[in-house]
C-alpha positions in Angstrom: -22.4 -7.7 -38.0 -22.8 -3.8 -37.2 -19.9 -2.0 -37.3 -19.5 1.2 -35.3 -17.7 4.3 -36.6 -14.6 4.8 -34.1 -14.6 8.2 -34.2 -18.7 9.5 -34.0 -19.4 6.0 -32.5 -22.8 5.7 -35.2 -22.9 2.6 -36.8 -21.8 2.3 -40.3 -24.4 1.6 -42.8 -24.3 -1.3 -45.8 -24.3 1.0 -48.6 -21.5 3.6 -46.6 -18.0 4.4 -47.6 -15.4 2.8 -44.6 -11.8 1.8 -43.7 -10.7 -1.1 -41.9 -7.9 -0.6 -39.5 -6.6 -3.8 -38.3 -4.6 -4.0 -34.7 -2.4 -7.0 -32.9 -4.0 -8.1 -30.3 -1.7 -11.0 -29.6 0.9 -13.1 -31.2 0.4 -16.6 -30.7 3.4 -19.7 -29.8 3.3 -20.8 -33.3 3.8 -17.3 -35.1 0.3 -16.5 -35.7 -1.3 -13.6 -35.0 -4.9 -12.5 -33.7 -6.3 -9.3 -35.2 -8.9 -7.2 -34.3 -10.8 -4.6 -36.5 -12.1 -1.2 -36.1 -13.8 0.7 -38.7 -14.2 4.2 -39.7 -16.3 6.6 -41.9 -13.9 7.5 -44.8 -16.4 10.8 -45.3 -16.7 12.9 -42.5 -18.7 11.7 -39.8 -21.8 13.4 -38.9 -22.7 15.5 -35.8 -24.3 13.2 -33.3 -27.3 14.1 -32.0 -27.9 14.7 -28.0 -29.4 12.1 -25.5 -32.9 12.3 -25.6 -32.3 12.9 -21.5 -29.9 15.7 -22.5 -30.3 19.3 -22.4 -30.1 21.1 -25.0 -26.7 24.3 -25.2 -28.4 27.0 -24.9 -24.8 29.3 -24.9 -23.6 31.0 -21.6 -25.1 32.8 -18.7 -26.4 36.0 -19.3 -27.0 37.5 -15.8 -29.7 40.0 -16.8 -31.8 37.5 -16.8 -31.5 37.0 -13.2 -33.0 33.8 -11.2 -36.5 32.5 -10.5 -39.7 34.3 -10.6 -39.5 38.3 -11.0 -37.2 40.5 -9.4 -38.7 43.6 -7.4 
């Protein structure tokens, strides 16, 4: 089963550190319960890298650049 990190959405390795956080999802006529599990890094969770389709930031506007070709 691969488990995904619920807050960097990676998946969590065999080897890795985790917590289990169980939620209701719905209690039942005859007193049981169905549970459903999410999982977490218990380190902190590393930076997730772009979308390959994804531009990289390159920080904000500077206007002396100016736009297109060269200015006259």
């Amino acid at each position: 089963m691969t488990m995904i990190c619920e807050r960097c959405y990676a998946p969590i390795g065999d080897g890795e550190s985790l917590v289990r956080l169980a939620h209701i999802d719905h209690a039942h006529a005859d007193g049981s319960i169905t549970w459903v599990y999410a999982y977490v890094h218990l380190t902190a969770c590393v930076t997730p890298r772009p979308a390959p389709h994804e531009r990289p930031n390159t920080g904000t506007w500077d206007s002396a650049r100016g736009i297109g070709g060269y200015r006259s």
